[in-house]
Steps between C-alpha positions, in 0.01 A plus 500: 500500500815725464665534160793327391694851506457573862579095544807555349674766702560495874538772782814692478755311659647803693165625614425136616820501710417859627143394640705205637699684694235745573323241655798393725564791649146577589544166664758661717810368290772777428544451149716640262374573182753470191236426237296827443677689187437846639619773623511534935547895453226743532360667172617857480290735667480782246352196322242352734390898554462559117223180452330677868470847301370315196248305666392833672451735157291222392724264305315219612337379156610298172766584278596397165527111509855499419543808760475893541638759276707665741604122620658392168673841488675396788594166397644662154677742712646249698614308194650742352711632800587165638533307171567764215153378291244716378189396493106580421211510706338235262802248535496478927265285681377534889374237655424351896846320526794392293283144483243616349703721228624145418177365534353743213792457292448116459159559532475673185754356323520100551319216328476138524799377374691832554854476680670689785878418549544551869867492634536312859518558763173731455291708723174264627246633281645516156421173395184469645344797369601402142299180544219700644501727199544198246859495401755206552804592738831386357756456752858605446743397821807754546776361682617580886859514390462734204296750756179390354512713241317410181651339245496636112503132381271341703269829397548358125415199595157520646350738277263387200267615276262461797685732735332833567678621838820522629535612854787634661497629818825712657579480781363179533224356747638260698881494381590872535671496173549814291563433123735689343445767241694251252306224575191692421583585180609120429190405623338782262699332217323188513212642558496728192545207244122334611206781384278380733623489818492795705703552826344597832785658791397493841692763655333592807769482747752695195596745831601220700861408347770474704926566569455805224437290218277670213183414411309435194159550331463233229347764267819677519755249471279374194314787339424303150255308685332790664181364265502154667572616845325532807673658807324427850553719818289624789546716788477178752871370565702889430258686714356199774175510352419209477143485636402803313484295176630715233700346201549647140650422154632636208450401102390506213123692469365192353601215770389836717170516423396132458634502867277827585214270366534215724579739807168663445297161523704323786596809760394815346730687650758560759440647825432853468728623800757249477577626062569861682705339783694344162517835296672639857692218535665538108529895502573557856841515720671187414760509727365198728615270228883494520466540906290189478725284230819596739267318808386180258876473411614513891213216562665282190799496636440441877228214404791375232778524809284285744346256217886392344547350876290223364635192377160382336430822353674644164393845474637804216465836575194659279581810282141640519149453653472340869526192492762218563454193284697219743558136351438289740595185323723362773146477728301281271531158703609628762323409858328751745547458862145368496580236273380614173686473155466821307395399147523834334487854523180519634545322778820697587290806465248330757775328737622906565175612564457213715786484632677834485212722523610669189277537160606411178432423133628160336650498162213305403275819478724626270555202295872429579608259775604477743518823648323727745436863438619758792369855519738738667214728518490560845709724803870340560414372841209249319719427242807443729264218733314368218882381289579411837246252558532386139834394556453357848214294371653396172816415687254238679463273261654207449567282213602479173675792330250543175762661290381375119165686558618805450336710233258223406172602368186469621 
């Protein structure tokens, strides 16, 4: 009875391993969750008071589609301070969630036959949600020892006539890597000699870049292809809101307003509140951000300290985001204390949770293996016991020392 679409794509990998562990702990199991990619601070309270007052003068009721006035003033004012672009009311987007930004965007853009070149390792629902919207994902591997940073040749290679998207997204979801403002423009290079093929830049977690290196809008470090380009933000990983389910985009009025089209026959609009809890968020005190990154940056390094104790693990320090992307290559055939051979990722991922108490993501979710994805999301003292268990349980194993597995693909 269900539709080949909805056949074709499966829960989201991290929220499966979340529930997972949810369930385990209301089993009475202190676990340690690693896999949820957000935020454990509170969202500012000059924010959470701003949606209160909204909701109490009456802004309780539909918006535009593609988001209040006042709401995509804020998002232009926020790209404009934080980025240096300038843009219209008619070229930004609103919508419930980074997701479904991307969602619209292919949504109103892909057909059958249509290409997306995705670089890997890539956040869990990229690929899916092009197949749900039609298009055909076309994987690109980046390399561990080259930071897994995209590669301008392997770009040329993958694109045809077919290719309609290119999607970048710095700093990446799961490797933490932050592409350089060179790279960019490379990337832009290649980019520029195929008419058809636009580029979308995830940069939702742009605030989130580490040891004082700068960061980069795509748009800026390549503003020829301003036409073709799509940048994708939201107020969910800068300001923890994630739960409030408020994403936006910027381009060009036409992409815009096909993507205003299919917002207004899917979702509508976004929550009422939650846009003026957004508007708040983008013109308000923004000093919680660099207090914050200084934290995240603490947590990297304390989870790196404990994690390089590891003989099984190979881990490299992220520039950006919140995440550590660990190979754990030298654990595939290795044996448990139970007795069991781990056979990939995944089953590393489950021997910790099993075993360590401790919730992860495997590579495989993120099409690149073997790895597991660690959130450092979370107060020092978690973090501290949950790399300690890691490396106690992964220091348990016994057996062979996988070492060609490293970097293979899924």
């Amino acid at each position: 009875m269900l539709g080949r679409r909805v056949l074709g794509i499966k829960l989201s990998p991290t929220i499966a391993m979340s529930e997972r562990a949810a369930r385990m702990r209301e089993a009475g199991k202190d676990v340690i969750s690693m896999a949820v990619g957000e935020l454990d601070f509170d969202t500012p309270a000059h924010v959470v008071e701003s949606a209160d007052a909204a909701a109490k003068r009456g802004f309780t009721r539909y918006t535009a589609p593609d988001g209040a006035p006042f709401v995509k003033d804020a998002v232009r004012e926020k790209f404009l301070r934080d980025n240096d672009l300038s843009f219209g009311r008619e070229e930004i987007h609103v919508a419930s969630g980074c997701k479904q930004v991307i969602h619209n965007a292919f949504a109103a853009t892909l057909d059958p036959g249509d290409e997306v070149v995705i670089f890997t390792p890539s956040w869990v629902s990229y690929i899916d949600i092009v197949e749900f919207c039609g298009g055909t994902p076309v994987v690109v591997e980046t390399r561990p020892e080259e930071g897994f940073l995209p590669d301008p040749a392997g770009l040329e290679a993958a694109l045809t006539p077919r290719t309609k998207w290119v999607l970048l997204n710095s700093p990446n979801n799961p490797t933490g890597a932050v592409y350089p403002a060179a790279l960019l423009a490379r990337l832009a290079d290649v980019v520029a000699a195929h008419p058809r093929a636009m580029v979308m830049s995830d940069e939702i977690y742009e605030h989130l870049v580490f040891d004082r290196a700068p960061r980069q809008s795509f748009m800026v470090a390549a503003p020829a292809l301003r036409p073709r380009t799509l940048i994708v933000n939201g107020v969910s990983k800068t300001y923890a809101m994630t739960g409030w389910r408020v994403g936006f985009a910027a381009g060009p009025r036409w992409l815009i307003d096909a993507m205003a089209c299919v917002q207004s026959q899917t979702a509508g609009s976004s929550n009422s509140p939650a846009q003026a809890a957004a508007a708040t968020a983008l013109t308000g005190d923004q000093s919680e951000i660099p207090r914050w990154r200084q934290v995240l940056e603490r947590r990297r390094d304390l989870a790196m300290e404990i994690l390089r104790r590891c003989g099984r693990l190979d881990v490299r320090a992220p520039g950006g985001a919140f995440y550590i992307y660990a190979d754990v290559s030298r654990c595939i055939g290795a044996i448990t204390p139970g007795g069991a051979t781990l056979a990939d990722d995944d089953a590393v991922a489950e021997y910790l949770l099993d075993a360590a108490h401790v919730a992860t993501v495997a590579g495989s979710a993120f099409a690149f293996s073997p790895f597991v994805r660690l959130s450092f999301a979370l107060d020092e003292g978690r973090i501290a016991a949950a790399c300690e268990r890691i490396v106690a349980a992964l220091d348990a194993l016994t057996g062979p020392d996988a070492r060609d597995n490293r970097g293979a693909s899924s």
